[in-house]
Steps between C-alpha positions, in 0.01 A plus 500: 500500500219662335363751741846607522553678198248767511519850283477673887817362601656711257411847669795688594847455365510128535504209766694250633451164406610162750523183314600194484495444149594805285398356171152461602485773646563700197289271282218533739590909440544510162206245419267739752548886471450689190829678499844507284734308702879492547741282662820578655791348523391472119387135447766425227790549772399234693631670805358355882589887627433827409809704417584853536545505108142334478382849725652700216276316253180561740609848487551562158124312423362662762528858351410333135167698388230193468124374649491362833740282619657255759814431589524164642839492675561141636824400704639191753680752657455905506857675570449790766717703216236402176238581781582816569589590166091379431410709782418848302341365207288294726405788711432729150449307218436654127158518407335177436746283641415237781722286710465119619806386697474095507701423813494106686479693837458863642815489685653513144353866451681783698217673759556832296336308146267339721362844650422617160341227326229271628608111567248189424565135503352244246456230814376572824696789693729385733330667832724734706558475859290769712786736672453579832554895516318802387751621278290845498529519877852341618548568839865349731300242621318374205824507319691259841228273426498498138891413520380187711288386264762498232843418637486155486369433132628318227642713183217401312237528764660856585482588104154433490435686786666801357303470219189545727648800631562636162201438344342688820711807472433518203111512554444694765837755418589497124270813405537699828876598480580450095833735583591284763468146362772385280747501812268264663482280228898469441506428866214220419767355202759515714319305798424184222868509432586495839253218598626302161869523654347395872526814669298494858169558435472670778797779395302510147181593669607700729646735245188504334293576798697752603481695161139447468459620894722794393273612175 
């Protein structure tokens, strides 16, 4: 996991972090980076999730005067609610402070998080499928055959492929509309809950399509 850990990856306020072993992981960190480091939930709790108290204890060290630090936040499962409570701090942290969300998959961190902080994995990426659209240049017909394409996935298969879709907005949109782009992303968390509670793909993506087609 060497290469991993580099000093570079911790440009910015933070990253994402998807493992399959959160103690290594921050061994490997804390064995690798010359940096104060701090875990939350704190270790002593023995806690598998992170807790909206444990957000009022990243809070209050965040704003603690110190040297450079990170805040390793690690979690089975990340509450939408302790998410979005994260969500400012992560977007404008206090001086010095760094982020590294450990998380076993990226579906576990909401597309808002995700926009703002850079995702690696310790094994190989899982690849994304290619989508079959120009999401810069959605025209009715494009969009009728995109709809095709997608209406008879499985949930997972369709998840994945929103994923692709995200991760594509996101590229080729994120910085051209900044106003415009947190409504697109709720619509993005909403989708994946949709999808997780088998909604049609094809009503998911058409809703998307049609908001993208309309921006």
């Amino acid at each position: 996991m060497g290469d991993f850990f580099s000093a570079e990856k911790l440009y910015g306020n933070g990253f994402i972090l998807i493992s399959a072993n959160f103690d290594a992981s921050i061994e490997g960190l804390s064995s690798t980076l010359n940096i104060q480091i701090q875990i939350f939930p704190k270790p002593y709790k023995g806690q598998k999730d992170l807790l909206v108290e444990d957000v009022e204890d990243i809070m209050e060290a965040a704003y603690l005067t110190g040297d450079e630090r990170l805040f390793i936040l690690r979690s089975d499962n990340y509450s939408s609610v302790v998410q979005n409570r994260l969500l400012k701090l992560l977007e404008e942290p206090p001086v010095g402070v760094k982020f590294c969300i450990l998380a076993s998959s990226k579906s576990a961190i909401l597309p808002t998080i995700r926009s703002r902080l850079p995702s690696f994995y310790e094994s190989k990426k899982r690849e994304l499928p290619q989508i079959g659209i120009d999401l810069k240049k959605i025209t009715p017909q494009s969009m009728f055959e995109e709809l095709k394409r997608v209406e008879k996935l499985e949930r997972e298969d369709a998840k994945n492929y929103l994923f692709a879709m995200l991760d594509e907005y996101i590229k080729y949109r994120m910085f051209e509309e900044p106003t415009r782009n947190t409504a697109v992303l709720e619509l993005f968390e909403r989708s994946f809950r949709l999808l997780s509670l088998n909604t049609s793909p094809k009503i998911v993506f058409a809703t998307i399509l049609s908001e993208l087609a309309r921006r």
